[in-house]
Every structure is written in structure tokens, then in C-alpha cells.
N, C-alpha and C positions, 0 to 999 in steps of 0.2 A: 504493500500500500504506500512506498514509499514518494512511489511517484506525484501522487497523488495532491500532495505540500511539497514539491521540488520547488517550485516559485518561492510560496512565503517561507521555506527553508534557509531558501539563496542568504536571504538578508539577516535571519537570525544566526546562521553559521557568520555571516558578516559581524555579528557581537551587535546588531540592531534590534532585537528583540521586538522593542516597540512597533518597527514597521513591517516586519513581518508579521506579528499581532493582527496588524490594520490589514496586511494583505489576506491573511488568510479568512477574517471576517468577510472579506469580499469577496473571496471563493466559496466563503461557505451559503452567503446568502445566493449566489449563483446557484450552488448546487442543490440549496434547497428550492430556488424558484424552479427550474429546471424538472427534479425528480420529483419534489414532491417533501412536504415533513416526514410521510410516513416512510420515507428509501432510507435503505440500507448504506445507501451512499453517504450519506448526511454522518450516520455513526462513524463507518470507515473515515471519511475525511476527518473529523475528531479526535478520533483513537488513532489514527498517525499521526496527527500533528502532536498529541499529547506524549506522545512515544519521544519521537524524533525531540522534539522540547526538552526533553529528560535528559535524552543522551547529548546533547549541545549544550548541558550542565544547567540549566534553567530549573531546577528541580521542581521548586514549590511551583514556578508559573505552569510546568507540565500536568500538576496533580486535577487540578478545576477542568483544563481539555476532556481527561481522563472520565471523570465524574460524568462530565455532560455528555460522552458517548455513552454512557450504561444510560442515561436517561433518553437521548436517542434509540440504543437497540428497544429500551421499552416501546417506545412510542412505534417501533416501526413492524418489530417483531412477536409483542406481547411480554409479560415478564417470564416466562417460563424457557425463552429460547434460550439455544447454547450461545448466540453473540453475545447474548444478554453475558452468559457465565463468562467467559470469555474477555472483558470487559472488566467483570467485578475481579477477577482473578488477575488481570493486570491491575487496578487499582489497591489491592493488597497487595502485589509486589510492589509498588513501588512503595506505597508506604510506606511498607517494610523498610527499603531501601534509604528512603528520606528518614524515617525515623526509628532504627533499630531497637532502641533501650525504652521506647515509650509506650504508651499502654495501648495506643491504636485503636480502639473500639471501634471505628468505622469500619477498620483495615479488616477486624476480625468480623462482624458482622458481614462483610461482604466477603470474606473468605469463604460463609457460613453457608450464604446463599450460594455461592458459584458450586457449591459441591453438592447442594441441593438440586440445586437444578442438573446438574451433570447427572449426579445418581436416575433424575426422573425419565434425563432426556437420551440419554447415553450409555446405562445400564453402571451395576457397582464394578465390574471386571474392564472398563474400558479405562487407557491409558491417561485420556485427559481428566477423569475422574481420579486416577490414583494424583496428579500431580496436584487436585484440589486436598486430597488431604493429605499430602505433604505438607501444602503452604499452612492450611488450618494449620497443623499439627506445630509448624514452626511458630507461628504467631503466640497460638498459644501456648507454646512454652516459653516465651521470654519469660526474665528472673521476674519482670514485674508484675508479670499475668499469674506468675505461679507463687510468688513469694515466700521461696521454699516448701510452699506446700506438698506433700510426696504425694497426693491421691491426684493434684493439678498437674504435676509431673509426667506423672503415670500417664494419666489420659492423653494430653500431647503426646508422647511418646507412642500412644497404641495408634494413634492416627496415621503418623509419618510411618510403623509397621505394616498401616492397612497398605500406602501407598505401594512401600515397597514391595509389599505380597503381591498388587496386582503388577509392578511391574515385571517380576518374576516371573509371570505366568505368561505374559505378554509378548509372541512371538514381533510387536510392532514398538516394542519399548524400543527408543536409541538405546546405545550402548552407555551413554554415561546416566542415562537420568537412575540407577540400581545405585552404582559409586558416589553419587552427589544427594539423592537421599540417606545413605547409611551417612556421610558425614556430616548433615542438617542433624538426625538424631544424634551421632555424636556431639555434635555442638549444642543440640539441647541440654544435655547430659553435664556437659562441659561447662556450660555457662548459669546452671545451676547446682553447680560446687559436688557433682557427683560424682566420685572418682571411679567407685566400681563399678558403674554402669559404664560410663565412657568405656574403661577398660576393656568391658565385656561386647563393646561395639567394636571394638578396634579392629578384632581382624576379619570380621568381616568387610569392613571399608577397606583396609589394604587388600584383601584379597578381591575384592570387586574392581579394584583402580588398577590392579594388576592384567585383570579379564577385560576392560576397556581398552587398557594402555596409553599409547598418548600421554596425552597432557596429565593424565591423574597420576599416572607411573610419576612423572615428572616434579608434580605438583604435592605429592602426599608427605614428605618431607619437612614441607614447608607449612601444612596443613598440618601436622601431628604438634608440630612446634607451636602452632597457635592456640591448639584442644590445651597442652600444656601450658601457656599462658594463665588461658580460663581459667585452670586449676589454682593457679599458684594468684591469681587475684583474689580465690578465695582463701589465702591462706594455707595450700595443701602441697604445700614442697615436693612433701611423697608422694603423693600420686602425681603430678607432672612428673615426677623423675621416672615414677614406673611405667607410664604411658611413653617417656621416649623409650625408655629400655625395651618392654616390649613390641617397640616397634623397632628398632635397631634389630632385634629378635630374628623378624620375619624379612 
């Protein structure tokens, strides 16, 4: 959909934000005089310029784009479609993204619904439905959604397992989204000061990054180093030390 915003693009890659703003309002009432409020179009041009926005580092101004294409896919498609999800499941990611450590409640309510709606529209075994609860699962385990609590833990954690079960099963999963789940729960695990769980994650993430290869082969080093961090933010010397050890291990 890139193409899409290449115009109002040009000038916000130019560092003018402002005028590509103003251009792409002008595309977009084009494209709504044109197709219509209720087209598909109207969303797509929203949800790419609110993308593209992000990645041109504009973060907060990308989030609002974002928002008003899930109220577009409504308008166009009803609430129950997969754009619809599709939409809510980017606007938790970026969230995410803009706001790691915060309590997100929008982010999570709309995690909530894109996996609703996947489960209805797309069945519980489908891939785009394991990666809705993945993200749920992530969200909800930030420290400040769970605030140590083990039964809050627990649950994130069972979600990001449902994802990875269905990608396991999934002759149509990529190869890395198995390895990049098990590290999300690792980091769950991790970033609420749990040592033995991390631990007990570990080698299934090295040996999933080993059956990708690539980048995760490359990367999981650099990756173990950070799980260990987490640890040692909470005060747990030992277990960072025994999470690199056991990975030095394998």
C-alpha cells in the first residue's frame, strides 16, 4: 500500500511533516469523493500513511492515522471484518512500540478485539490469529499490567503458548515468527524478574533460532545478553549469570 502516500510521503521523508499532512488530507478527500466513505480504499490510504508516518520516526503523529483507519475499516466493512483486526492489531503494535513500560489500555483492549475477531472470522488454528495472541499475551504481560502478580503472569504467558502452538502446527507459519514468539515469552518472563521460567524458555528459543537460522542464529547472543539484563534490573545477579551460562551451554 505503499504506493499509495508516495506523494504526501515525498515531503514528510523531506523532514516537512506539516505539508505532507496537508497533502495527504487532499488525497484523502479525493479518494473519499471518488470511492465513496464506505471503500476500502479510504482505510488502506490511512493505515499506510499511518505506517509509513511511524517509520519516518513521526511516532505519536502516526498513532491518530492509525486509529482513524480501524474506524474507517468499520465504516466500510462492519466491525467484525479481518481489516477491521488487522488495523486494531497494528495499532497495539505500535503502541507497544511508542510506549513499552506503560499501561496501554487502549493498546490492550484493541489487542483484545483483533483476536476476537480473528478467532470468529478466521478460525482458532489460523496463523494470523496465533500472532493476535502473541501481541495480547505481550501487552499483557508488561511489569505494569502484571505487577508481579504470578496468576497475571501466568495468563500472558498461556496466550503467547496458545500463539506459538498454533504456529507449530502451521504448515504456513514463516520461519521466524516460532523463534521470535519463544523470545517475546522469554522476555515476558524476563522483564518480570523471573528467573526460572526465563531459564526454562531458553532452549527452546535457541533451538528455534537455530531451525530459522539467519538472523536469529546471529542475533540470539545479543538477545540472551539482554533477557540477562532484565534479570539483573531486578536485582538477580544469579540468574543473569545462569541464563548466559546456559546458553554458552548450547
Amino acid at each position: 500500500m505503499r504506493e499509495i502516500v508516495k506523494g504526501p510521503m515525498q515531503a514528510v521523508q523531506a523532514r516537512d511533516l506539516a505539508r505532507g499532512e496537508r497533502e495527504f488530507e487532499a488525497l484523502l478527500a479525493a479518494t473519499t469523493a471518488r470511492q465513496g466513505v464506505h471503500s476500502l480504499e479510504v482505510g488502506d490510504a490511512l493505515m499506510s500513511f499511518g505506517v509509513e508516518v511511524f517509520a519516518a520516526g513521526y511516532r505519536e503523529q502516526a498513532v491518530d492515522y492509525v486509529k482513524r483507519a480501524v474506524d474507517a475499516y468499520r465504516t466500510a466493512r462492519g466491525p467484525d471484518d479481518v481489516e477491521v483486526a488487522v488495523a486494531l492489531h497494528s495499532y497495539a503494535d505500535l503502541m507497544t512500540e511508542l510506549h513499552p513500560d506503560s499501561l496501554n489500555a487502549s493498546a490492550i483492549a484493541a489487542a483484545q478485539e483483533a483476536l476476537r475477531i480473528r478467532r470468529l472470522k478466521l478460525g482458532p488454528g489460523d496463523i494470523e490469529t496465533a500472532g493476535a495472541y502473541v501481541t495480547l499475551g505481550r501487552l499483557r504481560g508488561a511489569p505494569v499490567n502484571t505487577a508481579g502478580d504470578q496468576a497475571r503472569i501466568a495468563e500472558a504467558a498461556t496466550l503467547i503458548r496458545s500463539g506459538i502452538a498454533i504456529y507449530a502446527r502451521s504448515a504456513n507459519a514463516a520461519p521466524d515468527e516460532v523463534p521470535g514468539a519463544y523470545l517475546l515469552l522469554a522476555e515476558l518472563y524476563a522483564r518480570n524478574g523471573q528467573a526460572a521460567d526465563t531459564l526454562a524458555v531458553l532452549p527452546a528459543y535457541l533451538d528455534e533460532s537455530r531451525r530459522a537460522g539467519g538472523k536469529w542464529v546471529r542475533l540470539a547472543p545479543t538477545e540472551v545478553r539482554k533477557l540477562a539484563g532484565m534479570l539483573e534490573s531486578h536485582g538477580d545477579l544469579k540468574g543473569a549469570s545462569a541464563l548466559i551460562e546456559r546458553a554458552a551451554r548450547r
